[in-house]
C-alpha positions in Angstrom: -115.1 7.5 0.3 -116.6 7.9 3.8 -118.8 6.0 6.1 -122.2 6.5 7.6 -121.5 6.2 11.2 -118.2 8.8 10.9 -115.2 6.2 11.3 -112.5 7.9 10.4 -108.4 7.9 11.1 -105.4 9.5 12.7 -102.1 9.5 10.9 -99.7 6.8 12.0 -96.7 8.0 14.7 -95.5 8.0 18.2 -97.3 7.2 21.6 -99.0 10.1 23.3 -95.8 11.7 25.1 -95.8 12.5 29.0 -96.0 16.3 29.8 -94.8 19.0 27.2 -97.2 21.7 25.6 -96.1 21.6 22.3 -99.7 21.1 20.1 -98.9 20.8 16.5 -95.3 21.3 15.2 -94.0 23.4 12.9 -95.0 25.0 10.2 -94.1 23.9 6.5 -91.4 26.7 6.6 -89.9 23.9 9.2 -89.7 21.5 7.3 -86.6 20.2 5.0 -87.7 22.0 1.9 -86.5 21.5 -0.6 -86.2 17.8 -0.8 -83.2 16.4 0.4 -80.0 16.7 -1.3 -78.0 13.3 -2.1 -76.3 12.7 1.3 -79.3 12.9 3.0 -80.8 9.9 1.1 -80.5 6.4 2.2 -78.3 4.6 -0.6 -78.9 1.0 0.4 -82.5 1.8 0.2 -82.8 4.4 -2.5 -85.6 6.6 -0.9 -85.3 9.6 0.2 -85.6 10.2 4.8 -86.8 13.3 5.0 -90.3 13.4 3.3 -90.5 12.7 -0.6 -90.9 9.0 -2.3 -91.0 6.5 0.3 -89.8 3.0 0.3 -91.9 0.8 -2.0 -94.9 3.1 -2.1 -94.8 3.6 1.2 -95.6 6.5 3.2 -92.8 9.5 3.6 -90.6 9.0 6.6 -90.5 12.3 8.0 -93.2 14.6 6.6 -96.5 14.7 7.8 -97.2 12.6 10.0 -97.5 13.3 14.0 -94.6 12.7 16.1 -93.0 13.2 20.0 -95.0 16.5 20.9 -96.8 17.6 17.9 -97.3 17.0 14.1 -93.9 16.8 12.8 -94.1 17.6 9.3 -95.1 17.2 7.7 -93.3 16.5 5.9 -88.6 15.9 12.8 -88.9 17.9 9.4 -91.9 17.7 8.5 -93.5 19.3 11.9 -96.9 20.3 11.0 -98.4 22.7 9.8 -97.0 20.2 8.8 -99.1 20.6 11.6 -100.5 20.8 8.3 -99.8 18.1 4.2 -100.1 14.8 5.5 -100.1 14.1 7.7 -103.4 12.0 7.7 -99.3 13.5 8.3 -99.5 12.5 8.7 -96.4 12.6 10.3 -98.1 10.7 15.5 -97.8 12.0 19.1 -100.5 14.0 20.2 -98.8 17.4 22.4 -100.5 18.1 25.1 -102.1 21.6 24.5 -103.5 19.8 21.7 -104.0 16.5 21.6 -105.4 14.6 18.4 -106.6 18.1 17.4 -105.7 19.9 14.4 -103.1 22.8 14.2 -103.6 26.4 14.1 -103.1 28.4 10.5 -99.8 27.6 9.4 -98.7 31.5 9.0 -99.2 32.0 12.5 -96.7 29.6 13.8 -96.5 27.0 16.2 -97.7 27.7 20.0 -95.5 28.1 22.8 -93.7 26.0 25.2 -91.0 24.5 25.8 -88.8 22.4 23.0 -90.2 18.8 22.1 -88.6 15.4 23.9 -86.8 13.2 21.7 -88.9 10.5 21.0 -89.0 7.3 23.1 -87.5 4.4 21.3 -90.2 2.0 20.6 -90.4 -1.5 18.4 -93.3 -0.6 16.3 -94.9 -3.9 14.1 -93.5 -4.2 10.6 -96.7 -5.1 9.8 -98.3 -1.6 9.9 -95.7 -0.4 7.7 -96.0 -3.2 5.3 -99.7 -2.3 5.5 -98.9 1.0 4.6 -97.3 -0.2 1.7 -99.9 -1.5 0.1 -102.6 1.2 0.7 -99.6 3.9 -0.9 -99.2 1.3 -3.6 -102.2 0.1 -4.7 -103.8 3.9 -4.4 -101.2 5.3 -7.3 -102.1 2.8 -10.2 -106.0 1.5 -9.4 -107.7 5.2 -7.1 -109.8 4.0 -4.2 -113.0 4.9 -6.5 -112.0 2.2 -8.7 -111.3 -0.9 -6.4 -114.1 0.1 -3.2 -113.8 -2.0 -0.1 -114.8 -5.1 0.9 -114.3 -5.6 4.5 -115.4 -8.6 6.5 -118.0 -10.0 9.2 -116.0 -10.5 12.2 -112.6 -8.9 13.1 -111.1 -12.3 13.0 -112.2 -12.6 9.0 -110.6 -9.2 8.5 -107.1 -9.8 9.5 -107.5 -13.7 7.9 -108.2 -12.0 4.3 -105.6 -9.4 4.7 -103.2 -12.8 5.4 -104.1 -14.2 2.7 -104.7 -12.1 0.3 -100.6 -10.8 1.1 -99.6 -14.9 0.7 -101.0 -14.3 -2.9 -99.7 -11.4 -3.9 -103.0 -9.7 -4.5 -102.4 -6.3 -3.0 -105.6 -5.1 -4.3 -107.7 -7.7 -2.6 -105.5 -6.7 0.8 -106.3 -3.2 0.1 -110.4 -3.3 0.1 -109.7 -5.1 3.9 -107.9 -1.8 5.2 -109.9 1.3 6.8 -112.1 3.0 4.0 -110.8 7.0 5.6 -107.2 5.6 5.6 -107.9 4.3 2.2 -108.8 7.2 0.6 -106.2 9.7 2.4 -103.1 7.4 1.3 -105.0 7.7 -2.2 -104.9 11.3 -2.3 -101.7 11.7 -0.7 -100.1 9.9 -3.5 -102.4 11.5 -6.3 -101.1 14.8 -5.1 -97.2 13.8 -4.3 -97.3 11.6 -7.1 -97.8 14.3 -10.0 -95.7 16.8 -8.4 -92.5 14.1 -8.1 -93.5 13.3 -11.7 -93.6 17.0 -12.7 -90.0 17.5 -10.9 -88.9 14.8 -12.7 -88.0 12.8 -9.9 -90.0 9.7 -10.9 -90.6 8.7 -14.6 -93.8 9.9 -15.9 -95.1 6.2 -16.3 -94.1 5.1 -12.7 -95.7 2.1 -11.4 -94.7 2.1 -7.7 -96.4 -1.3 -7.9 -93.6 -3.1 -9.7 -91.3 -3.0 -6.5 -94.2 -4.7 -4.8 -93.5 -8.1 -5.8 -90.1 -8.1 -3.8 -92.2 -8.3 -0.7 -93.0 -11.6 0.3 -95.7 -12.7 3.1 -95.4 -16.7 4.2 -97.7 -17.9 6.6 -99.0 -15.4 9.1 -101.1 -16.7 11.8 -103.3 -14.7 13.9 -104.2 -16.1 17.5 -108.1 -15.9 17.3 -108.3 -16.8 20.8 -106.5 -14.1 21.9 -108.0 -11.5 20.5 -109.0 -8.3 22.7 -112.1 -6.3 22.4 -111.2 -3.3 23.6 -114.5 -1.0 22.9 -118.0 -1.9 20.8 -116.4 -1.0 17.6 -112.7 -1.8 18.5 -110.8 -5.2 18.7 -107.4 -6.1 19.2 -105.9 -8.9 17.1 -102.9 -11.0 18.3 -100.3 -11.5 15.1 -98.0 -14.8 16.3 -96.1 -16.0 13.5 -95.5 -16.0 9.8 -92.4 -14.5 8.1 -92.0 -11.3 5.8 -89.4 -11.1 3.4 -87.9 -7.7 1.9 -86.3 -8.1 -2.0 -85.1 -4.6 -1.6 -83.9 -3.9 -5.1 -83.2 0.4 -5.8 -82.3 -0.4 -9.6 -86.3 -1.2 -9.6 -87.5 1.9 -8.1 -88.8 4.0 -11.0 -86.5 7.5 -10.3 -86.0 9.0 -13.7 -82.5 8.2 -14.7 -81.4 11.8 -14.6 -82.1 11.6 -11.4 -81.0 8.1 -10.1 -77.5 9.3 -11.8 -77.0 12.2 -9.3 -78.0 10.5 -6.6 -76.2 7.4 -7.1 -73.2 9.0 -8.9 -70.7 5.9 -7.8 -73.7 3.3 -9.1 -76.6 2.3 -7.9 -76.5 -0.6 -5.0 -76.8 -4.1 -5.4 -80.3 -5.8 -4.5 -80.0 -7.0 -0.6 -82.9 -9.3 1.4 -84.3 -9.4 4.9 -86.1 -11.8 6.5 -88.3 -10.8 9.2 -89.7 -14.1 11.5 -92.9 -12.8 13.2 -92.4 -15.8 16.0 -88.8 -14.2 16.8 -89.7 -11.1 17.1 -92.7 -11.7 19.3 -90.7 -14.0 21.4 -87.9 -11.0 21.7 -90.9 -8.2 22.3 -92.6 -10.7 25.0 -96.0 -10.4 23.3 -97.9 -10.8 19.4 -98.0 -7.9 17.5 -101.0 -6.1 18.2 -102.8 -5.2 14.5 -106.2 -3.6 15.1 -109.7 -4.5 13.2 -112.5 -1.5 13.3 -116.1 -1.7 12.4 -117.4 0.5 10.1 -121.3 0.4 8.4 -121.6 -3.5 10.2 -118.1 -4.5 8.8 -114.8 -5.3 10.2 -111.4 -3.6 8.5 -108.0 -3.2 9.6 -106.9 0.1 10.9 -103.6 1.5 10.9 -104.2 4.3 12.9 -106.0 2.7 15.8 -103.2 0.5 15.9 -100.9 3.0 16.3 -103.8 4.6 18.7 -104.0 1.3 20.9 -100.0 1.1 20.9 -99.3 4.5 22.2 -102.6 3.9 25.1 -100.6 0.7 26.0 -97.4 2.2 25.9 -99.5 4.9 28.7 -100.7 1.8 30.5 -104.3 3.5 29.8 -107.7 1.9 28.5 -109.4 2.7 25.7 -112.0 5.0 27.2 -115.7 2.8 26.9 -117.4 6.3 25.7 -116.1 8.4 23.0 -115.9 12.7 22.9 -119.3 13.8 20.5 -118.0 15.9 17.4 -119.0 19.6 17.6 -117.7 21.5 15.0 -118.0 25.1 13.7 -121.2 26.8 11.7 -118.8 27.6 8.3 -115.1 26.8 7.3 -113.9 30.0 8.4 -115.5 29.5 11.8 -113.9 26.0 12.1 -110.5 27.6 11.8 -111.2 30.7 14.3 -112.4 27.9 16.7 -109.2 26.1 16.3 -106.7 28.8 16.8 -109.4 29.6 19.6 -109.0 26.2 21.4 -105.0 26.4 21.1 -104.4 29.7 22.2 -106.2 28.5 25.4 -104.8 24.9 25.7 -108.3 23.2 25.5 -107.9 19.8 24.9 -111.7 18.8 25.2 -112.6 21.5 22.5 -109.6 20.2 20.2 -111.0 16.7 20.3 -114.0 18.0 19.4 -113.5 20.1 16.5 -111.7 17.1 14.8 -113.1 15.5 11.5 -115.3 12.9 13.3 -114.5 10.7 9.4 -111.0 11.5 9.0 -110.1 11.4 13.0 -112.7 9.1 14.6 -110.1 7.9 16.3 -109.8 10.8 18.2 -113.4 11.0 19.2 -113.0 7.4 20.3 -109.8 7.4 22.3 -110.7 11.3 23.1 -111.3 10.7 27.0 -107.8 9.6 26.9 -106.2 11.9 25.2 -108.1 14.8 27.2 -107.1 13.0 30.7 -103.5 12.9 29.3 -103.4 16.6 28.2 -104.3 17.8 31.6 -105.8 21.4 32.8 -104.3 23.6 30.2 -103.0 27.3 31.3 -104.8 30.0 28.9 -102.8 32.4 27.0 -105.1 35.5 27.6 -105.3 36.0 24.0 -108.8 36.3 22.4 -109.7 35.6 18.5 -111.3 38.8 17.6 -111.8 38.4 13.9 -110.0 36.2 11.4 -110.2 37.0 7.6 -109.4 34.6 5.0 -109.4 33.9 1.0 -111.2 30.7 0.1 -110.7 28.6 -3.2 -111.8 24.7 -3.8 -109.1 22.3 -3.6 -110.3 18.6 -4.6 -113.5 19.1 -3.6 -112.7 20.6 -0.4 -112.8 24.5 1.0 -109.4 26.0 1.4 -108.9 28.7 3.6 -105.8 31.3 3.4 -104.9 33.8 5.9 -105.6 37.2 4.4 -106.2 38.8 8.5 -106.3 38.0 12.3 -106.6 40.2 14.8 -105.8 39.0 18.4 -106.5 40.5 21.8 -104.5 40.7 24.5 -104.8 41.9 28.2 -105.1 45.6 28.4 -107.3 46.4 25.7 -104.0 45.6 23.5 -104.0 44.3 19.9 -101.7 42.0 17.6 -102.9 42.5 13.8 -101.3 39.9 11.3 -101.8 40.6 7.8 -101.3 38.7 4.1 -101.0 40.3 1.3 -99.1 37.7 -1.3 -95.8 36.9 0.1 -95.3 39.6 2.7 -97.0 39.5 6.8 -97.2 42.9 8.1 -97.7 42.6 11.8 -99.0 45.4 13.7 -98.4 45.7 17.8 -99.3 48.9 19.8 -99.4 51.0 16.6 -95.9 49.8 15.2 -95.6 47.3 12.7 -93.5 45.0 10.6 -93.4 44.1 7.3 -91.5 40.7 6.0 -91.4 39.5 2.5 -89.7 36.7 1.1 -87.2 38.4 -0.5 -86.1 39.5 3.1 -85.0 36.1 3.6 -82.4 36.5 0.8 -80.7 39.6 3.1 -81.0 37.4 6.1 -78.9 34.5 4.9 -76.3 36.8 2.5 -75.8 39.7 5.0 -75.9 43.2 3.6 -75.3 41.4 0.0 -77.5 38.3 -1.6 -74.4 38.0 -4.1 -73.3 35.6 -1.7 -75.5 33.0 -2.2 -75.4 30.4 -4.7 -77.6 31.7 -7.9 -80.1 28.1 -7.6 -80.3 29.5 -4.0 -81.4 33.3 -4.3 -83.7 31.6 -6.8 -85.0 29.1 -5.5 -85.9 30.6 -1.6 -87.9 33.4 -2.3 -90.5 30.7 -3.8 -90.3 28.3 -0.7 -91.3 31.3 1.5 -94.0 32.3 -0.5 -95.5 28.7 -0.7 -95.1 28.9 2.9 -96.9 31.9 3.3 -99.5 30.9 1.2 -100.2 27.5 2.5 -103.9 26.7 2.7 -105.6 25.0 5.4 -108.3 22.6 3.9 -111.2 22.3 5.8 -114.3 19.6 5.2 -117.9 19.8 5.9 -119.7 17.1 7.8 -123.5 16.5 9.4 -123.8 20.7 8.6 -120.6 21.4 10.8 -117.2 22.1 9.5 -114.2 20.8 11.0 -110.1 21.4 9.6 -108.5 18.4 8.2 -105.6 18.3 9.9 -104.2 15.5 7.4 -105.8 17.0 3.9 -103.8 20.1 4.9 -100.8 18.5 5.4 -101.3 16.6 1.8 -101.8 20.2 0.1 -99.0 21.5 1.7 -96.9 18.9 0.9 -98.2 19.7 -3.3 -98.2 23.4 -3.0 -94.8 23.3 -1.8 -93.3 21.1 -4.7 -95.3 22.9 -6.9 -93.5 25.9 -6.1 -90.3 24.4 -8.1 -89.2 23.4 -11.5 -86.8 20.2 -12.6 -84.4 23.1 -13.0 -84.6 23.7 -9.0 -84.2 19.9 -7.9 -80.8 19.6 -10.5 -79.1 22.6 -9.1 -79.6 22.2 -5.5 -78.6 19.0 -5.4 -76.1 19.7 -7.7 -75.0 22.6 -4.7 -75.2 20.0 -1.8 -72.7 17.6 -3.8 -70.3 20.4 -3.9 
């Protein structure tokens, strides 16, 4: 579901970071693919870190979502398309040649510039994740078609249902207070990550990620109404003081198949442990309420977890919300959306990426766009010029999906870069030369001058990562006649495509390997 007046959401993550020019991340081929193997999983919390089933329904850790300098994807691992699956993704820091803009066609690769900060460390509110929760949750079992939204009349109202509704265990009440656009993006993300983790047979083909809800308990939480900060028309602040939240975390409850829950926890699975977290401590240690904001979409109030991440990373900046936001201007077809895009990168144009982004699923963007521009600086243009761009397009939920099939860049001196698709090879032509790579070229890469090296789940399993990779599709959605990339439905897809890409078979034998 979408609104009328174009509200929309980014993908939770890190504060805008200071200087850099890294846009989007990585591609999906930079990303921990496959998932990861035993040691890398938590075994107090039984979730996997790296992207995959997240704690209680929650969102994945590392994979999608945007983070220090760029979408780390995905699926940081999960640098995006990564900056493309989800990516919203999902994962959270905006780089600055291309701030809160989406990334260029994942089989290009990443702009250049200079290698990403680490991240700054920052207290985020356990709130939003808890949030999270329940929007992952609540989106497996019931579909956001089924259970709508309710909102409220006043910001205040929103955040006071949202309390209560937690106190009573009714997730699904909490749900129809959260963002509609957020809403239907955590739904999707788990419809698609969902089957595939199903299909793997990772999670049991009945799970109800639900059942580990009711080990989350909410006592009390108080919101300072008098406090609360109005920060543009559509915007306010609401000041969380007190209340406590209480973690049952139980991994015997988390519905992993028990194949798998065998291999991963091969000495047992862990006991069930508790944590209390005291919203009145930790705001007295922070030295200010958590800061949850309320957005108002069609005349009513909901709580958004991406302009709380948003408002977080402008206070963080010591910057305002901007009182005006950037207009959406998109492109006249998908194709055209895309060219733009890559367009807009190539020449570090911050404006133009805030403008080409989904003004539903990235209003957010629009709305702190000023910002975010202001922050990016006068970008340095590459020289490089779009000539053409030629792609294969296919309907994926509803939406257009675009993949490469050829691009053709110029450069200074009448010069010309060529990249083409065909299946699971590039060929890219320079100055009349030209190179050819295949997935199976990978295989000689990591085995030397013979593949008999490499573990047999390994020489099967790669060539099928690379191809996904090179066959990633960048989904792109259509709105007021202009069409705009979806930097966060891309992400979700990519996320699917690349699962899909394996077999049960593949997920028992390389994490068979990495116990060896």
């Amino acid at each position: 579901m979408t609104d009328d007046q174009g509200r929309g959401a980014m993908p939770p993550g890190q504060p805008w970071p200071q200087g850099g020019q890294q846009g989007w991340g990585a591609q999906p081929g930079g990303q921990q693919w496959p998932p990861p193997a035993p040691q890398a999983w938590d075994q107090q919390n039984a979730y996997p870190q790296q992207g995959g089933y997240a704690p209680q329904g929650g969102y994945p850790q590392q994979g999608g979502y945007p983070q220090q300098g760029g979408w780390q994807g995905g699926p940081q691992t999960a640098q995006y398309p990564g900056g493309y699956p989800g990516a919203p993704a999902p994962t959270g820091q905006w780089g600055h040649d291309g701030p809160g803009s989406p990334p260029p066609p994942p089989a290009f690769g990443p702009p250049a510039g200079p290698p990403p900060q680490p991240p700054k460390r920052k207290r985020w509110p356990i709130i939003t994740a808890l949030i999270a929760v329940i929007v992952v949750a609540a989106g497996v079992v019931v579909g956001f078609t089924v259970f709508g939204n309710r909102g409220a009349g006043t910001p205040n109202d929103a955040v006071t249902l949202l309390a209560q509704d937690l106190a009573n265990d009714d997730y699904l009440g909490a749900v129809k207070t959260l963002h509609p656009a957020e809403l239907s993006l955590a739904n999707d993300m788990n419809q698609v990550l969902g089957d595939q983790l199903k299909r793997l047979e990772i999670l049991k083909p009945d799970a109800d990620t639900t059942s580990s809800l009711g080990t989350v308990e909410f006592k009390d939480l108080k919101f300072d109404e008098g406090a609360q900060e109005k920060v543009r028309d559509n915007v306010v602040i609401n000041k969380l003081v007190s209340g406590t939240i209480t973690l049952n975390q139980d991994p015997a409850k988390i519905p992993f198949t028990d194949d798998f829950k065998n291999r991963v926890f091969k000495d047992g699975v862990p006991g069930a442990q508790t944590n209390t977290i005291d919203i009145a401590q930790e705001v007295r240690k922070n030295g200010q309420p958590i800061r949850i904001a309320t957005v108002e979409v069609d005349g009513k109030w909901y709580v958004s977890l991406f302009y709380t991440v948003a408002d977080y990373a402008l206070q963080q900046e010591k910057t305002p919300w901007p009182a005006t936001s950037i207009a959406p201007r998109g492109g006249t077809s998908a194709e055209d959306a895309l060219k733009q895009t890559v367009q807009a990168l190539m020449d570090q144009n911050a404006r133009r990426l805030v403008e080409l982004a989904p003004p539903t699923e990235l209003a957010v963007v629009h709305d702190a766009g000023q910002a975010i521009i202001d922050a990016a600086g006068r970008g340095t243009p590459s020289g490089l010029q779009v000539q053409s761009l030629e792609t294969e397009s296919s309907t994926v939920r509803g939406m257009t999906a675009l993949q490469l099939k050829k691009l053709v860049i110029s450069e200074g001196g009448g010069q010309q870069i060529t990249v083409t698709r065909d299946n699971d090879c590039l060929t890219v032509e320079v100055q009349g030369s030209s190179q050819k790579f295949c997935s199976a070229d990978l295989l000689q890469q990591f085995g030397g001058s013979s593949t008999t090296s490499l573990p047999a789940s390994v020489q099967r399993v790669l060539p099928k990562l690379v191809t996904a990779v090179l066959n990633v599709k960048v989904l792109t959605v259509e709105e007021g006649g202009s069409w705009y990339v979806s930097p966060s439905q891309t992400v979700i897809q990519a996320y699917g495509d690349i699962l899909g890409v394996l077999d049960a078979q593949d997920v028992k034998d390389l994490m068979a390997l990495a116990g060896n």
